[in-house]
C-alpha positions in Angstrom: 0.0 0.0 0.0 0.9 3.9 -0.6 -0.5 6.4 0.4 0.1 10.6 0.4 -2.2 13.1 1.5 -2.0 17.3 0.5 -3.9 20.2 1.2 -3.5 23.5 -0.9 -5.3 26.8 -0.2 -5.8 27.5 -3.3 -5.3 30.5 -5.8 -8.1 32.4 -4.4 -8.8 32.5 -0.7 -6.4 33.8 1.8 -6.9 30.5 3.8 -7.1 27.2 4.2 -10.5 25.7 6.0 -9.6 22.1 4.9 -8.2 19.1 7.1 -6.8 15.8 5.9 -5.4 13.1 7.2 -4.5 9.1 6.6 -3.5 6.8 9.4 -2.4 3.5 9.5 -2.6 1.0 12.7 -0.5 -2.1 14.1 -3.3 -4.4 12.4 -2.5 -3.0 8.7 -6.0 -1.3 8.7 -6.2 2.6 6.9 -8.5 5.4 8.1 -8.7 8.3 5.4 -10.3 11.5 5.9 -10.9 14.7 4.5 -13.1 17.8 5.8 -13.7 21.3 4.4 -14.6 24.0 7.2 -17.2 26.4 6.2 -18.3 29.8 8.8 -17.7 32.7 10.7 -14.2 34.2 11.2 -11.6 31.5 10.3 -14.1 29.2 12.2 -14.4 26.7 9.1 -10.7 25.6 9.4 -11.1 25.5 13.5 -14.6 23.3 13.1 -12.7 20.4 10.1 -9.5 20.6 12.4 -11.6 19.8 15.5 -13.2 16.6 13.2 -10.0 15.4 12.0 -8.1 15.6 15.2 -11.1 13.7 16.9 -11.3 10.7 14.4 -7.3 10.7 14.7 -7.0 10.3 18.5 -10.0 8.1 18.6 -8.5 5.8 15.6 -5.1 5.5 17.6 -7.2 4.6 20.5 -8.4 1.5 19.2 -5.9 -1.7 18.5 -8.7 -2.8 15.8 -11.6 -1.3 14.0 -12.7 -5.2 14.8 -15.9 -6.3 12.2 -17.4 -4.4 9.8 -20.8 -3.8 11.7 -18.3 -2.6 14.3 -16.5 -0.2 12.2 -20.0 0.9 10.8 -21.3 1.7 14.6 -17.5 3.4 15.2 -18.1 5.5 12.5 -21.7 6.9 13.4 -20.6 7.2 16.9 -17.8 9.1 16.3 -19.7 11.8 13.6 -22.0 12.1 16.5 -19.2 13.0 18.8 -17.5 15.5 16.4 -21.1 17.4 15.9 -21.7 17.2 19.3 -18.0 18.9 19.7 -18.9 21.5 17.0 -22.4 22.5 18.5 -20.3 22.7 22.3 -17.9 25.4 20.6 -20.3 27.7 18.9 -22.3 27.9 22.6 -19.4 29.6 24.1 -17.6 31.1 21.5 -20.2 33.6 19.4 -17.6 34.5 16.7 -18.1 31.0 15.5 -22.1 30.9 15.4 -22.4 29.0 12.3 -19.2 27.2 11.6 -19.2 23.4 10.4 -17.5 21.1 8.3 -17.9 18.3 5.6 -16.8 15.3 6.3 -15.5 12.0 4.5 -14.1 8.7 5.9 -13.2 5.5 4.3 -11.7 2.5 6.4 -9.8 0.0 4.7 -8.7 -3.5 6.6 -8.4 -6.9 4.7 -12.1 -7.8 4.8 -13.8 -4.7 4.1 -13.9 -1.0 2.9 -16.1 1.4 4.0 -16.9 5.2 3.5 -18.4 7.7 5.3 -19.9 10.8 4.3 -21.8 14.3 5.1 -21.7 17.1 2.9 -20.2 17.4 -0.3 -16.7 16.2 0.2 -16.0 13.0 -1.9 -15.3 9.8 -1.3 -13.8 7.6 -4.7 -12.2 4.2 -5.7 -10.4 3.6 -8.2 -10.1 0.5 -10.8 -9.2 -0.3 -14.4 -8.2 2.9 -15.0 -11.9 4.4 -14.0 -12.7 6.4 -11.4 -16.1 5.7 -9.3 -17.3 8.4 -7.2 -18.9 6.4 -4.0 -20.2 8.9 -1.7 -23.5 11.1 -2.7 -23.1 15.3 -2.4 -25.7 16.4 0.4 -26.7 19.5 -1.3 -29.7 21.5 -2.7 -29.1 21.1 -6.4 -27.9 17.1 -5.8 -31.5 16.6 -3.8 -33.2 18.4 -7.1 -31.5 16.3 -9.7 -32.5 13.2 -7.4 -36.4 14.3 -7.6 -36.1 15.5 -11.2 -36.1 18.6 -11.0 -33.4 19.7 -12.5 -31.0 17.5 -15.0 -27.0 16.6 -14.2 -25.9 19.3 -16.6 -28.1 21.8 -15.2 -27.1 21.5 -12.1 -23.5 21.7 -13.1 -24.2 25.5 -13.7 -26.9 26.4 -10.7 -26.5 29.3 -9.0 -27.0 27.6 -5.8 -25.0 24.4 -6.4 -22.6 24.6 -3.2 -25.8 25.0 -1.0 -25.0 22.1 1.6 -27.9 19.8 3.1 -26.4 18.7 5.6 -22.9 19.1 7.5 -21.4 18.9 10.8 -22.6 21.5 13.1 -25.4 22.3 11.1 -27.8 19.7 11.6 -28.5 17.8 14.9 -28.5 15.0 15.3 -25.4 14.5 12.3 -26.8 12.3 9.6 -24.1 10.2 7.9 -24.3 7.9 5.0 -22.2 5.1 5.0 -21.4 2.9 1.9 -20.1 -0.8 2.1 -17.9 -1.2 -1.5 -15.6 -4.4 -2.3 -11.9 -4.3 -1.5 -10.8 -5.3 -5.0 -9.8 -1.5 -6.1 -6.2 -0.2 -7.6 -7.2 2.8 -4.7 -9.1 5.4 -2.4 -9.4 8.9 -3.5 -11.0 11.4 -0.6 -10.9 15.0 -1.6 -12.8 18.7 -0.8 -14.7 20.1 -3.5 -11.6 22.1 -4.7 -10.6 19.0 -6.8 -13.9 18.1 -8.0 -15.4 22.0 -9.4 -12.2 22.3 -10.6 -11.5 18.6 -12.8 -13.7 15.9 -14.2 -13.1 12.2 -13.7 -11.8 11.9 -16.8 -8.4 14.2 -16.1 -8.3 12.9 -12.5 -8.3 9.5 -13.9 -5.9 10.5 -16.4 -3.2 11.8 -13.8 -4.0 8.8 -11.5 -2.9 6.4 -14.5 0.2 8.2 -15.7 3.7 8.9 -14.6 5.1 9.1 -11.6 5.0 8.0 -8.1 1.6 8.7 -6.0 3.0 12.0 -3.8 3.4 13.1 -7.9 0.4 12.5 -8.6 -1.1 14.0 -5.8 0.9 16.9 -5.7 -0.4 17.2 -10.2 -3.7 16.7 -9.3 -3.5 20.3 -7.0 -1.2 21.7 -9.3 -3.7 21.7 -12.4 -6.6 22.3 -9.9 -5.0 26.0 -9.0 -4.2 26.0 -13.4 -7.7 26.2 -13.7 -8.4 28.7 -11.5 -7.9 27.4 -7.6 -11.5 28.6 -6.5 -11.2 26.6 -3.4 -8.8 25.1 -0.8 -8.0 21.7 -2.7 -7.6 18.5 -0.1 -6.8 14.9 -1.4 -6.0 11.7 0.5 -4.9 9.2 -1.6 -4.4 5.0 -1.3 -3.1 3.2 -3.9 -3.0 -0.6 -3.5 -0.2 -1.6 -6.0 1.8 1.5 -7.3 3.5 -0.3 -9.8 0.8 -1.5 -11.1 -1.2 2.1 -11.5 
């Protein structure tokens, strides 16, 4: 296994309200994770730093994620605890009324992988040279193209298309959708939304595929976000299962 993980602020705000982070324990099992603050005065990079630094203590906690109704139950809990967190903050600290954060988990062990997700941070895996988005976008425009109401390439362009749903210390209790997917994949991708407005599957497959080692890759894949204008922080976490063979 490889993995690399890189966060960029971007070519157009002056900071970076994105987290990121890929652990690995004693029993060979990964944790990825992305989230992308959002609120108040620099309160979007305090409420994603609060959610990684939670799931990060509580992963090193445990010696095993143990089965995969287990790890399921772990992952609930946990959102649970980090919303709980977020809500505790804003009711003492009023500069921060309305901060939250996205967030995106996948666990990987030798008999499953799982993802995590709320809000519109993205959850991928990778095979045959395709990429396969996993996780569904909890926003306004995804929840109108679901019902019909608008079409995939009208929402594309909506005004309103980075409306979030749901996200951590927004809604209470945290609603997270988890997604059970095969471990036969060349990789994980987690990233903010800074990767995805800014390239299409097809040129992050192409970069995935091509030359180089996987911290190259990576470090492409934010370079030609920012090339094509760097609207956004841009945060990746990246697995690949065979390098060589990607």
């Amino acid at each position: 296994m490889k993995t690399f993980f890189l966060t960029d602020t971007g070519k157009v705000r002056d900071h970076n309200e994105d987290s990121v982070i890929i652990l690995k324990n004693s029993n060979n099992e990964y944790l990825l994770a992305v989230a992308d603050g959002m609120g108040g005065h620099k309160a979007g990079e305090v409420a994603s730093s609060m959610a990684i630094d939670h799931i990060t203590n509580k992963f090193k906690e445990k010696e095993s994620l143990g089965e995969k109704k287990d790890a399921v139950n772990w992952i609930r809990d946990e959102v649970a605890e980090i919303n709980k967190s977020i809500f505790a903050y804003t009711a003492v600290h009023e500069e921060s009324k309305g901060m939250g954060t996205t967030f995106v988990i996948a666990l990987l062990t030798k008999d499953y992988l799982l993802f995590g997700n709320v809000g519109d941070s993205s959850g991928f895996v990778f095979k045959g040279e395709k990429l396969y988005k996993v996780t569904k976008d909890h926003t306004l425009v995804n929840l109108l193209v679901n019902s019909g109401e608008l079409t995939k390439e009208e929402a594309e362009h909506h005004p309103r298309k980075n409306i979030l749903m749901r996200a951590l210390g927004a809604n209470n209790p945290a609603e997270v959708d988890i997604f059970d997917v095969d471990t036969d994949v060349d990789g994980i991708l987690l990233c903010s939304d800074g990767l995805t407005t800014m390239l299409n599957n097809m040129q992050i497959e192409k970069v995935l595929y091509g030359a180089g080692t996987l911290e190259e890759k990576v470090t492409k894949l934010i370079r030609k976000s920012n090339i094509r204008g760097g609207t956004d922080n841009i945060s990746i976490a990246c697995l690949m299962t065979d390098e060589e063979g990607v």
